[in-house]
C-alpha positions in Angstrom: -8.3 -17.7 -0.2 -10.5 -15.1 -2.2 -8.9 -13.0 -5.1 -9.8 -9.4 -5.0 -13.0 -8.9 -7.3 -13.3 -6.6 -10.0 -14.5 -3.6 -7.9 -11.7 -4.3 -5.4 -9.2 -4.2 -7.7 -10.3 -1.4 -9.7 -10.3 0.4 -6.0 -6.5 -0.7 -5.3 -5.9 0.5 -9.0 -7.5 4.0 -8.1 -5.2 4.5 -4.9 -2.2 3.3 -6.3 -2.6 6.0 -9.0 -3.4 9.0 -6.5 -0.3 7.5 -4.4 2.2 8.0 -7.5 0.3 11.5 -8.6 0.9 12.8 -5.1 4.2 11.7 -5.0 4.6 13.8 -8.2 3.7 16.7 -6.0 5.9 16.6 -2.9 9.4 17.3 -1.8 11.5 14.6 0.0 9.6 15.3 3.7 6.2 15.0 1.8 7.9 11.3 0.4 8.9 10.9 3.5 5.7 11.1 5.2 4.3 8.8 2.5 6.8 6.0 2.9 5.7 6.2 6.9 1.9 5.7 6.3 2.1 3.0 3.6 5.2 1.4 6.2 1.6 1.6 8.5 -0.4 0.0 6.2 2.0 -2.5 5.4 2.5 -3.4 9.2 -1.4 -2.8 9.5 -1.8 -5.9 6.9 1.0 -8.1 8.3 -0.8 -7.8 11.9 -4.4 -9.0 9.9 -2.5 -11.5 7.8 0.3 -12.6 10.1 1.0 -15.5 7.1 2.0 -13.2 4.6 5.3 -12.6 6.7 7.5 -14.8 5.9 11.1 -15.2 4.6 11.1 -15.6 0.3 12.5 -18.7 -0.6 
């Protein structure tokens, strides 16, 4: 399985950042809304990857 190149990673890097500046900026609905969309993308990634779910050992 492929790593995430430089690009990529500088690009995850990047969204991570604007994720915590926004969250900087909003009230608890605004978190709120935030937690539901990355809860998508989360779910969005398990669906794509279904053999990242599974139970830490």
């Amino acid at each position: 399985m492929a790593s995430l190149d430089r690009q990529q990673s500088d690009r995850l890097v990047h969204l991570i950042t604007a994720v915590e500046q926004l969250l900087t900026e909003v009230d608890e609905g605004g978190a709120e809304e935030i937690l539901d969309e990355l809860y998508m993308l989360i779910t969005k990634i398990f669906e794509l990857f279904p053999q990242l779910d599974k139970e830490e050992e």
